[in-house]
C-alpha positions as CSV (number, residue, x, y, z in Angstrom):
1,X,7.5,32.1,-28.4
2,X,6.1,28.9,-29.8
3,X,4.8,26.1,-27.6
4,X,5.2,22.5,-28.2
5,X,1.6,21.1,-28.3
6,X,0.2,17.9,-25.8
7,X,1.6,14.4,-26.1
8,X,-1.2,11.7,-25.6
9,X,0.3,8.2,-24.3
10,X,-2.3,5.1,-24.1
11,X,-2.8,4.5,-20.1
12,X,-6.1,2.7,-18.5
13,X,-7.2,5.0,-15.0
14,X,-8.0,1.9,-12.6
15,X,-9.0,1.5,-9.1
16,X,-7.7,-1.5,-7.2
17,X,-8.5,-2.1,-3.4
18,X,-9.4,1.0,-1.9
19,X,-6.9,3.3,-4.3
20,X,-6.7,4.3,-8.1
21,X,-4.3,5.4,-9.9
22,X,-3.0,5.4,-13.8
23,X,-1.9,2.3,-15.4
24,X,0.9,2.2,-18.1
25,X,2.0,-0.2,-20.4
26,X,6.0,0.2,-20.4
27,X,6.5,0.4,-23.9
28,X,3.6,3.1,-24.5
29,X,5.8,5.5,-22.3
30,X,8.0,8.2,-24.3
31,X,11.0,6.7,-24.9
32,X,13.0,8.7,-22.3
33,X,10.4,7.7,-19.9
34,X,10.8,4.4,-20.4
35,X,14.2,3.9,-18.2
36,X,14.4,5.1,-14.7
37,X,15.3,8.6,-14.3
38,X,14.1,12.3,-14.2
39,X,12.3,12.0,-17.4
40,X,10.0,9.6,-15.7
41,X,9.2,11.2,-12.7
42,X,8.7,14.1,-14.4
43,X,6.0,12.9,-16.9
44,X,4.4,10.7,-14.0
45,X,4.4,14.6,-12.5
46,X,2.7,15.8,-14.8
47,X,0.1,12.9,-15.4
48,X,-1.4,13.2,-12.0
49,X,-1.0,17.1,-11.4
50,X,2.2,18.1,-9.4
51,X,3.5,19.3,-7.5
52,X,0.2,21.4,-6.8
53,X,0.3,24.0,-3.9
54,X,-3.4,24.3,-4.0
55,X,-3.4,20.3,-3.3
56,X,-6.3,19.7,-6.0
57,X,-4.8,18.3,-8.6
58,X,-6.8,19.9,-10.9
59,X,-4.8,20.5,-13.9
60,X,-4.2,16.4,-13.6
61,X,-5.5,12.9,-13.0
62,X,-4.5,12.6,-9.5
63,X,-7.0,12.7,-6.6
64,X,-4.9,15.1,-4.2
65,X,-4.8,12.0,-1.6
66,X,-2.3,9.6,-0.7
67,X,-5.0,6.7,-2.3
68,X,-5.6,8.3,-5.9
69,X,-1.9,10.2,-6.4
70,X,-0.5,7.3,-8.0
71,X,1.1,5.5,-11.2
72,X,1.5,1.7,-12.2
73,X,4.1,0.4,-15.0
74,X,3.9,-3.3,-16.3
75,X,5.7,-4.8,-18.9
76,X,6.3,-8.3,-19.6
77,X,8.2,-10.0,-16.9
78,X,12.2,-10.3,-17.1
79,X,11.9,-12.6,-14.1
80,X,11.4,-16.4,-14.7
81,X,8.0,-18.4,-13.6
82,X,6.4,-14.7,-13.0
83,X,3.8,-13.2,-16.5
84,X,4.5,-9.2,-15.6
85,X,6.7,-6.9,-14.0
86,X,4.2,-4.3,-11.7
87,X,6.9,-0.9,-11.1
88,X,4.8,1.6,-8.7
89,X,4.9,4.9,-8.4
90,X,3.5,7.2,-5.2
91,X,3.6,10.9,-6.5
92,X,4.3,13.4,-3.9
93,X,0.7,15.7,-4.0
94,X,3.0,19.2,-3.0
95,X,6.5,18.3,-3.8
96,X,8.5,17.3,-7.1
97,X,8.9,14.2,-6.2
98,X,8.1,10.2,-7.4
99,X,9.0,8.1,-4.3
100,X,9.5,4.3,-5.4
101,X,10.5,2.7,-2.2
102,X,7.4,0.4,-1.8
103,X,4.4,-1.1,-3.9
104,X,0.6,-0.5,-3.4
105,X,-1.1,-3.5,-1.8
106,X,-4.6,-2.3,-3.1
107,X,-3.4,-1.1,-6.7
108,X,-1.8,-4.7,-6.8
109,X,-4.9,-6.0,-7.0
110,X,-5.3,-4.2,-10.5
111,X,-2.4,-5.5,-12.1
112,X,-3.5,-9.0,-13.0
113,X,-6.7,-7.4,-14.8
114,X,-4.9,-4.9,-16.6
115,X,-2.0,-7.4,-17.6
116,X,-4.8,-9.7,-19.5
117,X,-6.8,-7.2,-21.0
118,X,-3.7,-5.4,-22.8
119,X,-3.0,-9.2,-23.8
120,X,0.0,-9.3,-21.9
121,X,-1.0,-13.0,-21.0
122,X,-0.8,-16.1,-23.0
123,X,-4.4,-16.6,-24.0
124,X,-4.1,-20.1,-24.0
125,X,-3.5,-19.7,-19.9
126,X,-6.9,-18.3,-19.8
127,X,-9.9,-20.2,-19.0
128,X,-13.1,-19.3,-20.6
129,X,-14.4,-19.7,-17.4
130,X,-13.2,-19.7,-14.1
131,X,-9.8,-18.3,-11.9
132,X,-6.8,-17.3,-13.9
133,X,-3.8,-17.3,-11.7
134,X,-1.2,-14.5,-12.3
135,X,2.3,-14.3,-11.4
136,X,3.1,-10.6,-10.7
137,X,7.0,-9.8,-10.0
138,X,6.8,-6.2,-7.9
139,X,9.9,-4.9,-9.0
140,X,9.7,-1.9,-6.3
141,X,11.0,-4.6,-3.5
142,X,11.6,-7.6,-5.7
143,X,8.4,-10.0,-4.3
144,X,6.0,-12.1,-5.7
145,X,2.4,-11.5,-5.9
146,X,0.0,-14.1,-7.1
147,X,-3.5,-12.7,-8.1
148,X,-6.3,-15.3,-8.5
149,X,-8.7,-13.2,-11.4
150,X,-12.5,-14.1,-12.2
151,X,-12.9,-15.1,-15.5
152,X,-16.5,-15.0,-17.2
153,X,-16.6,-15.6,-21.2
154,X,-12.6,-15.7,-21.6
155,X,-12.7,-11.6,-20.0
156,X,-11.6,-10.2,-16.8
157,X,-14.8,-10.4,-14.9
158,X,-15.2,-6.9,-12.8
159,X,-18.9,-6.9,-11.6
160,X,-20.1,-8.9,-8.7
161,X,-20.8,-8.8,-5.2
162,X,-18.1,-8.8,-3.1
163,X,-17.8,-5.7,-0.7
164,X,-15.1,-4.2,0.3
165,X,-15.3,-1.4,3.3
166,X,-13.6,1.7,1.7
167,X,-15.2,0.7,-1.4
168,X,-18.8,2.7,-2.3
169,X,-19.8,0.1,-4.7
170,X,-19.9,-4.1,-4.7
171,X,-17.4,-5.7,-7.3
172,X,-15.9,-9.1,-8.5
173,X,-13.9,-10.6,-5.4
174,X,-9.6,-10.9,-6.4
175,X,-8.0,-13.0,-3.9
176,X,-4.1,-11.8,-3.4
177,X,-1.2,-13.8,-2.2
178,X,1.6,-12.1,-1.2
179,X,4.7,-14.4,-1.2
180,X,7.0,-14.4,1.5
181,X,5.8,-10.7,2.6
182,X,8.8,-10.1,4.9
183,X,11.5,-7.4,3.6
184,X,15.0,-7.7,4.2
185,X,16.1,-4.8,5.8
186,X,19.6,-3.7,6.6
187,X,18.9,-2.0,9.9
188,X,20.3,-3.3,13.6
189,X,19.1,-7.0,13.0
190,X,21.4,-7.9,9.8
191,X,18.1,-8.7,7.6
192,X,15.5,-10.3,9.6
193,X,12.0,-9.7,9.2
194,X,12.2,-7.0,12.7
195,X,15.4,-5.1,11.4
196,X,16.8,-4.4,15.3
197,X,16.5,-8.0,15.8
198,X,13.7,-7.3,18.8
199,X,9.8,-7.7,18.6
200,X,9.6,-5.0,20.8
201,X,11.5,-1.6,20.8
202,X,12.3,1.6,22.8
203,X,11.9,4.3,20.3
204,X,13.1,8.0,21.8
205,X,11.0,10.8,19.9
206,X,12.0,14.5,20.7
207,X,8.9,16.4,22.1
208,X,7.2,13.1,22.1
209,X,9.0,11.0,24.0
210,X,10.1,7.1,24.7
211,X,7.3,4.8,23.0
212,X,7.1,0.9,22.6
213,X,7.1,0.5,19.2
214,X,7.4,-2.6,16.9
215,X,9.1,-2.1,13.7
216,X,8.8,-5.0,10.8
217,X,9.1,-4.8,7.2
218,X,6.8,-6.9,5.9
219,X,4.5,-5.9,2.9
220,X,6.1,-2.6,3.8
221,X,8.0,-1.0,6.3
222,X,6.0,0.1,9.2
223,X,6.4,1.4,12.8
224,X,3.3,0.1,15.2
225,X,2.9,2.4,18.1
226,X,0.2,1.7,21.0
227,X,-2.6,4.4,20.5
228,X,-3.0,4.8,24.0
229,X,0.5,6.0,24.5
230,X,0.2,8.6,22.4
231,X,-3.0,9.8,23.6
232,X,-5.3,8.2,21.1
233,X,-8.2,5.0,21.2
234,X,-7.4,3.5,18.1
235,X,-11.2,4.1,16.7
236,X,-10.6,7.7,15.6
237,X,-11.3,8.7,12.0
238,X,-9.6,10.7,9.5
239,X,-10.5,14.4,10.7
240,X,-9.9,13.7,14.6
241,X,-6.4,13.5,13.0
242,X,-5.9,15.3,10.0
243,X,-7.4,18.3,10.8
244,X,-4.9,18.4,13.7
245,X,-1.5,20.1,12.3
246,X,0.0,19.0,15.3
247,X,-1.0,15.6,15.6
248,X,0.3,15.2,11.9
249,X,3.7,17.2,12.9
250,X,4.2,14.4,16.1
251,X,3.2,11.4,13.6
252,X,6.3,12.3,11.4
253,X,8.6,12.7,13.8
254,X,7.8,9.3,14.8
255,X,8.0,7.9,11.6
256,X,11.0,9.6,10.8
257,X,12.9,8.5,13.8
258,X,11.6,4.9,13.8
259,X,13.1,5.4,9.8
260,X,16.3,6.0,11.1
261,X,16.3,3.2,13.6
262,X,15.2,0.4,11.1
263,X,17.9,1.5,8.7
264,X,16.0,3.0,6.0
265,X,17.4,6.5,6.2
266,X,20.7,7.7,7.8
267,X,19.0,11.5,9.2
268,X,16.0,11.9,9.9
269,X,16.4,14.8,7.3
270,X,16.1,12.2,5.0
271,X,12.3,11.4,5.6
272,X,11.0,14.2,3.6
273,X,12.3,12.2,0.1
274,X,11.2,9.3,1.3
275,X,7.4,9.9,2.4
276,X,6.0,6.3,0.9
277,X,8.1,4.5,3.8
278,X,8.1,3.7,6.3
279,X,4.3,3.6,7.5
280,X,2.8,4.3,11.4
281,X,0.4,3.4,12.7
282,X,-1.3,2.9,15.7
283,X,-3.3,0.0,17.3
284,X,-5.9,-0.9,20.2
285,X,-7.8,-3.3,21.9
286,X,-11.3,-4.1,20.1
287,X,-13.5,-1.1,20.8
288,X,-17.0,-0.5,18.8
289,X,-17.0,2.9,16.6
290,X,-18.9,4.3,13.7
291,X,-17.1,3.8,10.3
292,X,-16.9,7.0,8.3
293,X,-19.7,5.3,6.3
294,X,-21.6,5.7,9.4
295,X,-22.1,1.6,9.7
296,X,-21.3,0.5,13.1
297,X,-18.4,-1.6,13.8
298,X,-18.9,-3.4,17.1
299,X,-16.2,-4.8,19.4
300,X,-17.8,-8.3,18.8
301,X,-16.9,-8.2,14.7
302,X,-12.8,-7.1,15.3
303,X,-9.8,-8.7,17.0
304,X,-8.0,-5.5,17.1
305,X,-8.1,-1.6,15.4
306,X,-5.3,-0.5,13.5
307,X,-5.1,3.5,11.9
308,X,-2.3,4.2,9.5
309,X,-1.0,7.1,8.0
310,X,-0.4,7.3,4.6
311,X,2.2,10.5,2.6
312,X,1.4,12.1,6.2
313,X,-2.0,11.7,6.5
314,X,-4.4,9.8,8.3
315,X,-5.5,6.5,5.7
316,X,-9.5,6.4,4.4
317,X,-9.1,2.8,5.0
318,X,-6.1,0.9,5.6
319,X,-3.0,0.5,3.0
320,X,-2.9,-3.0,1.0
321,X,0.6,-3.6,2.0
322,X,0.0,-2.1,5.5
323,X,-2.2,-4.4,6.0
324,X,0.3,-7.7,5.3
325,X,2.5,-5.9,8.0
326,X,-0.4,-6.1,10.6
327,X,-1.6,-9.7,9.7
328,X,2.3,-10.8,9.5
329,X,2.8,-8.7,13.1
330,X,-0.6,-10.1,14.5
331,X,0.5,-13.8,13.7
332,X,3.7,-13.1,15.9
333,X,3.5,-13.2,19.8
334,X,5.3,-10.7,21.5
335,X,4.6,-7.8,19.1
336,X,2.6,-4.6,20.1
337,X,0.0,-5.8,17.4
338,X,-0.3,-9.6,18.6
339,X,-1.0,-7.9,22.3
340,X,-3.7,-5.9,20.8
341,X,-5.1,-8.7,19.5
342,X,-5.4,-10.3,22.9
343,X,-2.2,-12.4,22.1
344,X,-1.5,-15.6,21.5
345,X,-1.2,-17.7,18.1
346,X,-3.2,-16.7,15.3
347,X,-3.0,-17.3,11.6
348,X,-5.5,-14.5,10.5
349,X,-7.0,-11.3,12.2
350,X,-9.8,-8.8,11.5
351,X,-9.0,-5.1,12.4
352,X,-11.0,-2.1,12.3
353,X,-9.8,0.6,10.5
354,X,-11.5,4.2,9.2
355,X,-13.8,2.6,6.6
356,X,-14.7,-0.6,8.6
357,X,-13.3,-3.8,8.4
358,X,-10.9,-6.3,6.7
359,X,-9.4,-10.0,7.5
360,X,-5.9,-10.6,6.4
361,X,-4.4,-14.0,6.7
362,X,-0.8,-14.7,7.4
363,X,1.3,-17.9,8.5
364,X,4.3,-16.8,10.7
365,X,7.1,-19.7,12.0
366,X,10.1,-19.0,13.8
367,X,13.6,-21.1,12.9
368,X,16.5,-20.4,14.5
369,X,15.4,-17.9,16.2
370,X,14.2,-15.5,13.2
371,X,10.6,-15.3,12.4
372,X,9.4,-15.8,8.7
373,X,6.2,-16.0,7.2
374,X,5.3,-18.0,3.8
375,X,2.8,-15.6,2.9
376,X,0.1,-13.3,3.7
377,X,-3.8,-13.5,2.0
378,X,-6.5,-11.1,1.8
379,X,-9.2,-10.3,-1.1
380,X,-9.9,-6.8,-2.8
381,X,-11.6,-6.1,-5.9
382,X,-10.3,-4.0,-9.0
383,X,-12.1,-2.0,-11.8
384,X,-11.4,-0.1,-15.2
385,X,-12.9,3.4,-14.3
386,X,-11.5,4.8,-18.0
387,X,-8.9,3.7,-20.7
388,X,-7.6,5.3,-23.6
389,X,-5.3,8.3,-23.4
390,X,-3.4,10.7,-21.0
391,X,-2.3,14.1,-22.8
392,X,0.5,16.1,-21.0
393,X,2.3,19.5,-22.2
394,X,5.3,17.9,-24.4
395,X,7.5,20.4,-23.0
């Protein structure tokens, strides 16, 4: 029996925010792999390690999390006014699966970087010195994502002192706009922004029960729940959770029925194909913890604490795109995350999460009757960890 030998295919391994994943250029894929399609998933697969039933991915360049099982695609842009086209992929750690239903927040941070060092920006746009502005189209859910990159000596600028909690080591700070955030969804509300049309909702859960709940999709679909209805603080960290089999078993029945009801799925069968969306998660007043870091994160330095789960896990931190939805949420009176917040208006909030701390900004209005919002801010920083080649089986 002969064997066909490895295929090596140029990628860059990045982190961006607090994730990492592999970066592609499209037209370095295989040619089958360069269209949508089994071939694709497959060698994405295959890049990061699954599916892996020991959940290691040692045989790949995944990290066995929901943060580092992941894979990027630019190409030039085919939309006009935008520089690159960012396609993301969140690979399923256990189960033969890509799911493309949603983009990264934090990877997004990465794409502006990678776009100008593979010189897939006009280098006459480039200062020598200063803020180069890229327009990203994410062509998971067709939005706009403007990254302002630090430029030193006409090159992507990576070191520097910004901090990010989540994030061991200090980097250059990449401020991210995301451009009118909210998602239309076709669930009860006909496209708005809250897909049943209510801030506010009644969400029956078998074995769980009937919970408040505020589904939006905005940066990406999520369903907020109050912690203290489902037993929880809201300043729990990732083993008080996923080392519960349970609590992670009630957590996806909620998601998956909350699914359902925003129109994403038509069973809540359907949930297990589509694990990247919708997110939970769960918020509470402002209560001082201890970050998994062990910093303390006192009442005093939060408006509110948010935990998310993440391909059915607890989140290290908080998702990039999650975090849009609760800055978009908090900036809307009424909904479960605004109350948490101690209510009112507010055009930017600081929430505790896992890791610590982050501020996201976020502009909501309401016109006949249906909220909007312009566009949601926050800064992350992004890195080249290792570029050169991937090699997977060519079979």
């Amino acid at each position: 029996m002969t064997h066909k030998p490895q295929i090596r295919i140029a990628a860059t391994y990045m982190r961006g925010g607090t994730s990492k994943g592999v970066f592609f250029r499209l037209e370095d894929l295989p040619a089958a792999a360069q269209l949508p399609g089994a071939a694709r998933d497959a060698l994405l697969m295959r890049v990061i390690g699954s599916p892996d039933p020991y959940a290691k991915h040692t045989d790949g360049m995944g990290g066995a999390t929901s943060s580092t099982s992941k894979a990027v695609i630019i190409s030039k842009s085919s939309q006009p006014g935008h520089d690159v086209d960012y396609l993301y992929g969140q690979v399923s750690i256990d189960q033969a699966f890509v799911d493309w239903s949603g983009n990264c927040g934090n990877l997004s941070t990465a794409v502006g970087p990678f776009a100008i060092a593979n010189g897939m920006i006009d280098s006459a746009r480039l200062p020598q010195h200063g803020m180069a502005v890229i327009r990203i189209w994410q062509a998971n859910i067709g939005k706009t994502i403007i990254a302002h990159v630090p430029i030193t000596d006409g090159a992507v600028q990576e070191t520097g002192d910004f901090e990010l909690d989540g994030v061991t080591f200090p980097a250059a700070e990449i401020v991210l706009e995301f451009i009118d955030p909210s998602d239309e969804g076709d669930g009860e509300g006909g496209g708005s922004m809250f897909p049943t049309g209510h801030l506010v909702d009644e969400l029956e859960v078998p074995g769980v029960g009937t919970l408040k709940v505020t589904m939006i999709n905005a940066g990406i679909p999520t369903v907020f729940v109050n912690a203290a209805d489902i037993g929880y603080s809201g300043t729990e960290l990732q083993d008080a959770i996923n080392g519960d089999a349970a609590a992670l078993k009630k957590f996806e029945i909620i998601r998956a029925h909350g699914a359902v009801r925003m129109g994403l799925i038509k069973d809540v069968s359907d949930a297990v194909k589509r694990q990247h969306t919708p997110k939970v998660a769960f918020v509470g007043p402002a209560t001082g913890y201890v970050s998994s870091s062990g910093k303390q994160v006192a009442a005093g330095d939060i408006d509110l604490n948010v935990r998310a789960l993440s391909m059915g896990k607890l989140h290290h931190a908080m998702m990039g795109t999650c975090a849009v939805a609760i800055g978009t949420a908090a900036a809307i009176p009424g909904t479960l995350v605004n109350a948490a917040a101690g209510g009112g208006a507010r055009t930017a909030v600081r929430f505790g999460h896992p890791s610590g701390t982050l501020r996201v900004g976020a502009e909501a209005a309401q016109s006949n009757g249906e909220w909007a919002v312009k566009k949601a801010i926050m800064s992350r920083s992004a890195r080249v960890l290792m570029e050169g080649f991937v090699r997977v089986p060519g079979a």
